[in-house]
N, C-alpha and C positions, 0 to 999 in steps of 0.2 A: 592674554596669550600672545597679541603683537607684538609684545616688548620684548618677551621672551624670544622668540622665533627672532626678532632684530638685534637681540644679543648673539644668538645660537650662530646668524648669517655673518657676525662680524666676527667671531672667534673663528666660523670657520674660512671667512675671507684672511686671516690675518698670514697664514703661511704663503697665501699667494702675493699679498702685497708686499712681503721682507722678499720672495725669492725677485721680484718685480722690481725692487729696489737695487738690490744685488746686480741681477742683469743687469739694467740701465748702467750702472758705474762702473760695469767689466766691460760694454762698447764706448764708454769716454774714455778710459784708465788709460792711455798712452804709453804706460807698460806692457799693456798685454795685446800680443799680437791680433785679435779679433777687432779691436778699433782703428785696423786698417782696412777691413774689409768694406767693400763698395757697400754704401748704405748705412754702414755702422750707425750716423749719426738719426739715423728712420730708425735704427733698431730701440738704440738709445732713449730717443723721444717717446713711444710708442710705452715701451715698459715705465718710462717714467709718467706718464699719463693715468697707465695702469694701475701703477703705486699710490699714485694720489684722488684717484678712483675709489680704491678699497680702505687705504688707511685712515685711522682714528685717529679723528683731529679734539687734542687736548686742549683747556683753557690755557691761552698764551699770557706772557709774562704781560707788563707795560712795560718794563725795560728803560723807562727812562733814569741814565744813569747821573745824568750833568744835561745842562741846559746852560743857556747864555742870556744873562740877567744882569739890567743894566749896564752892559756893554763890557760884561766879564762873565767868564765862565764859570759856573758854581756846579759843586757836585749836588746832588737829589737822591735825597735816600727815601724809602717808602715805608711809611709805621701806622700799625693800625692803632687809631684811635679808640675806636669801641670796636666789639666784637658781639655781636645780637647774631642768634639760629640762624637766620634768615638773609643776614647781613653784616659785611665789613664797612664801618667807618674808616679809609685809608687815606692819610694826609703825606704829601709830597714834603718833606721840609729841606729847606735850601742851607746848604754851608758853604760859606767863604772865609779865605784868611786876610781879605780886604774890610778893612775898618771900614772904610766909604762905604763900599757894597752892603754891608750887613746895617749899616746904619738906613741906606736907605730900602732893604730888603723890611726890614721893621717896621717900616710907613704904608709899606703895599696893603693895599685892600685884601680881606681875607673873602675866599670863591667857594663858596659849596657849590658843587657838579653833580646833581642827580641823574643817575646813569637809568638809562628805560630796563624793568624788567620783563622784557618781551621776547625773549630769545635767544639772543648774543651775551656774551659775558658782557662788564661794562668797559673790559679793556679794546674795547668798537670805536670807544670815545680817547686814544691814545692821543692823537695828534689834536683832539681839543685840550688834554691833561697837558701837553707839552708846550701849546702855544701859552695858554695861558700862565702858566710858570713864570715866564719875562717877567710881568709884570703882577704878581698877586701869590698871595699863600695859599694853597687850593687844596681840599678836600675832596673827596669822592664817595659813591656811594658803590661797592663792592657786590653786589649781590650772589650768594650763595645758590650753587645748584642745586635742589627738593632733591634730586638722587640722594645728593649726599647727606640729609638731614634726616636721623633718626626719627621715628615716630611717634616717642616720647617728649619728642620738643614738641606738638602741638600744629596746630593746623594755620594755617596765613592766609588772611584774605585781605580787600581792599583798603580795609578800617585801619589793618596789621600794619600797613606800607603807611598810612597815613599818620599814625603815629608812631613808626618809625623817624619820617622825616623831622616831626615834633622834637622829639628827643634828640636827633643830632644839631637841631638850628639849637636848642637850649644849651648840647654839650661846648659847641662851640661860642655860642654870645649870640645875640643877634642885632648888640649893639654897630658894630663896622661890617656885617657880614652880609655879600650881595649870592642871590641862590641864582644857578643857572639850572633848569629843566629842560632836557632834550626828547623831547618826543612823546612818549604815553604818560612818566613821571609831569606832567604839565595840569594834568588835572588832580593828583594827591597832593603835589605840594600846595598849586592854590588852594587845596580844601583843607591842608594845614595850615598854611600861615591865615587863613579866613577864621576858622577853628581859636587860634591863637590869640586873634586878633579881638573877635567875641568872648572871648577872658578876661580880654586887656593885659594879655601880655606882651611883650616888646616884640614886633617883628620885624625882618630883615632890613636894612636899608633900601634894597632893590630884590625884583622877581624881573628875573630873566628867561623867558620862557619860549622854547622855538618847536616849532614844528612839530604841535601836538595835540590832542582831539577835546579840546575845551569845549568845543560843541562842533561832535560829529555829523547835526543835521545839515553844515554849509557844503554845498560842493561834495557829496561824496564821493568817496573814492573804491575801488574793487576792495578791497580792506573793508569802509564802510559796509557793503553792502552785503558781505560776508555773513558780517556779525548781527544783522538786520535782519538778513530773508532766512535763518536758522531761525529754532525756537531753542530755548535752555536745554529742553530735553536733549534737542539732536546731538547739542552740543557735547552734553554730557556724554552720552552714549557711543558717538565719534570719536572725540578727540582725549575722553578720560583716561587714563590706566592705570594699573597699578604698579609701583617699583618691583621687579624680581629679587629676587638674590642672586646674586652675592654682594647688591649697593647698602652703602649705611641706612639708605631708607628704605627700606622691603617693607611694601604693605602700603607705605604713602602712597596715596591718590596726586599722580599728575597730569599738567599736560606735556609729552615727552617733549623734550629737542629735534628727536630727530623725525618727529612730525610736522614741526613747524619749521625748521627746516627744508621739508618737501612743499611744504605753500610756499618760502621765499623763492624758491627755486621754480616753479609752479607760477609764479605772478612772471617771469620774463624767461622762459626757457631759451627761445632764441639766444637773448644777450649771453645768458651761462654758453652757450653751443660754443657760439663766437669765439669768446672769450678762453675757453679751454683748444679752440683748433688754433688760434694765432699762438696761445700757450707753446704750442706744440709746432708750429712752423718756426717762433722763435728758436727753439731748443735746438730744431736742425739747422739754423743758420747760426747757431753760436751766439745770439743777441741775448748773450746774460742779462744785460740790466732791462731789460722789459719781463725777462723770463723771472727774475726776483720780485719784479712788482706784481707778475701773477702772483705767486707764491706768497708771497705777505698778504696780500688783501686773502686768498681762500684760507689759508692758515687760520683766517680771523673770522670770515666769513662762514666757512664750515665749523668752526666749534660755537657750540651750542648748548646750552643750558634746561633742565628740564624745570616747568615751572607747579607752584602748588595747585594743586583741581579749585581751591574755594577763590583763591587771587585772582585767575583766569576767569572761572564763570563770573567773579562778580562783578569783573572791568566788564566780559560781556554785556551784562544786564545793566550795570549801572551810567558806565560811560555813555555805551553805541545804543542797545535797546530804548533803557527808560532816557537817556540823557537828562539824568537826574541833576549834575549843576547848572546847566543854563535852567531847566525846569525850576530852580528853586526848591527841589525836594527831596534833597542828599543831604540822609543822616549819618554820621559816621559814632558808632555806641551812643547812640538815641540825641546827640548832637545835632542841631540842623546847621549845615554850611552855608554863610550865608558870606559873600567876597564883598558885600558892600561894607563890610565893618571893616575891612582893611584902608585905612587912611595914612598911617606913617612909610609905606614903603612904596617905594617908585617906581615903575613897572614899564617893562620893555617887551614887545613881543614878535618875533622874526617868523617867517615863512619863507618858502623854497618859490619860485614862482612856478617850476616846473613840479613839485611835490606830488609823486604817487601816493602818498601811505598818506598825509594829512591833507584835506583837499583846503584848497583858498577862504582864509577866513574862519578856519574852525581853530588858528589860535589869536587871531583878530578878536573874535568874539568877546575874549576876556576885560578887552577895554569898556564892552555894556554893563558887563557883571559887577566891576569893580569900580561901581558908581562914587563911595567914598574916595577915591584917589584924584586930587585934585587934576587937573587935564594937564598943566603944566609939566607934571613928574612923568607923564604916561607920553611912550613915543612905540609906533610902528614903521616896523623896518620891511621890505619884502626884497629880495637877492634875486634880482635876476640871473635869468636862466640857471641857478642853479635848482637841483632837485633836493628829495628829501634827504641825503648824504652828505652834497653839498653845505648845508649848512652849517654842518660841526666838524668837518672833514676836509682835506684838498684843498687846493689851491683858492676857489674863492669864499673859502671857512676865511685863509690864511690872510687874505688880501682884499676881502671887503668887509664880512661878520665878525672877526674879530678886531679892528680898529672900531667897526660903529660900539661894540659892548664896552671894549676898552673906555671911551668917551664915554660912554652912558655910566659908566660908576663910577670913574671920576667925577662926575659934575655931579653924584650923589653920594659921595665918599666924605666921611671926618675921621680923624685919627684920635681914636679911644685909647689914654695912655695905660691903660688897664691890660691893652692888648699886642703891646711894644714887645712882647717877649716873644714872639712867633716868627720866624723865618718861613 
């Protein structure tokens, strides 16, 4: 019934946020005589506040059209690789009409980017897809909103994600191929390429792994403690529901977006307060480029994804409850993961020093588990002062985490002539 009544309130908000919209651009229009009148630009801000208040925020593009590679501009077209229920495999490929460029666009290291299924579309991770462009062939993991999945595709849980990942390190090679994980994805992929590894099949050259709850017992965080002082039931009972109609998934069990949502929002109200009145003092002083960088990050920040009911409880229980892989005792379809069997791939693992969402040391943690990794390939990075955003994001993403990654997989990169044909 919540979901429905959160549909009902947004349909019935949506004539006040166009007329809201409306307004606010007939007190800027400097055609029309009312954006002279004293205040105009308070009237202006006010209804624009209001608009962005009510309105429905869609998943945004990544929009990266051209990037500058190897000290030329190259265009970036976006193509999905694979296409799974639950998830887009989506590869950046780079074109140039410069011989040199493309010659050495061909040698770059190829990037898988697992994007966190926890909320946010994975276009959160824009400005890490763009940085790393420069230098590497980069892939992404797409994840699909559960609204939109028919009921007939089947149900997704932790196992689902885990072999997912499987399948995309296999589509791509895992011969030159270094994985980056940002945030919750930190414990599926380790528990693939570990999986993998107990095969004996070929894994990544490198696991790059930042700011994620490999073992939630260190340091926790209000996130942690969330997930801890509930029991499964509450959780079910609280945060489950079911799709309405008119979504392609009516009847799917999720946990909505726009529930998880109200906890992000819910973890620092203040700072949103803040951040929407300076919005709004900008707008009356005319300071476009600060009023745009509001509007980009909430753009991003308010859209949201709903996720499947089995995925959600089972990170509960398995990650934060049982912390079933530093325990030793995560089975993924009657599999036991075990990281000590991963010995070919080199492993790097970043924290935020200020990190709300993953506290200090719970992706540290990873260097005990993956006792097979000789200590040589294994390096710990932590970024001061920034926080959990920081790391994949902004200015010290731009100008200290990504030079240390960049150095990390060169000094564990070889060029597989097998894999020359990728831009």
């Amino acid at each position: 019934m919540l979901y429905q009544i959160y549909d009902f309130q947004k349909a019935l908000l949506q004539p006040l946020t166009s007329w809201a919209k409306t307004t606010s651009e007939t007190f800027i229009n400097p055609a029309n005589p009312l954006s002279l009148l004293p205040g105009a630009e308070r009237f202006a801000a006010s209804f624009e506040l209001l608009h962005r208040f009510g309105k429905d925020y869609k998943k945004p593009e990544f929009g990266i059209r051209s990037i500058k590679a190897h000290c030329k501009e190259v265009v970036v077209q976006e193509i999905t690789a694979l296409s799974k229920p639950f998830c887009n495999l989506v590869r950046f490929k780079r074109f140039s009409d410069d011989i040199d460029v493309i010659t050495k666009m061909k040698q770059d290291p190829i990037v898988l980017i697992v994007a966190p299924l926890s909320g946010h579309h994975s276009t959160l991770l824009r400005d890490t897809v763009r940085t790393m462009l420069q230098d590497h062939k980069v892939y992404i993991t797409d994840w699909v909103d559960a609204r939109m999945i028919p009921n007939d595709q089947g149900v997704f849980g932790l196992s689902d994600y885990v072999n997912y990942i499987e399948d995309f390190i296999r589509l791509i090679g895992a011969d030159n191929l270094h994985v980056i994980s940002v945030c919750q994805p930190t414990v599926p992929v380790l528990g693939a390429v570990s999986l993998m590894a107990s095969r004996g099949e070929a894994t990544p050259k490198s696991l790059i792994m930042m700011g994620g709850p490999i073992d939630a017992r260190k340091h926790p965080t209000a996130v942690n403690s969330l997930a801890t002082n509930k029991s499964i039931q509450w959780f079910e009972a609280n945060t489950i529901h079911n799709v309405p109609p008119p979504h392609p998934g009516v009847g799917r069990r999720v946990y909505p977006g726009f529930l998880q949502h109200l906890g992000f929002i819910a973890m620092n109200p203040s700072n949103h307060m803040q951040s929407h009145w300076d919005f709004f003092q900008n707008l009356v002083r005319g300071d476009e480029q600060d009023a745009k960088a509001h509007i980009r990050f909430y753009d991003e920040y308010n859209a949201v994804l709903d996720m499947d009911a089995h995925y959600y409880l089972d990170t509960i229980r398995t990650v934060f409850q049982e912390c079933a892989l530093p325990n030793g005792t995560w089975k993924v379809n009657g599999e036991l993961v075990k990281p000590e069997d991963i010995r070919q791939s080199a492993m790097l693992t970043i924290e935020g020093e200020m990190d709300d969402i993953s506290g200090s040391g719970q992706t540290r943690a990873a260097h005990k588990l993956c006792k097979g990794i000789d200590e040589s390939m294994k390096e710990h990075y932590e970024v001061s002062g920034a926080g959990h955003y920081g790391i994949f994001s902004g200015r010290r993403w731009r100008s200290k985490v990504y030079p240390r990654i960049q150095s990390f997989i060169r000094a564990h990169h070889s060029t597989n002539p097998n894999n020359q044909d990728t831009n």
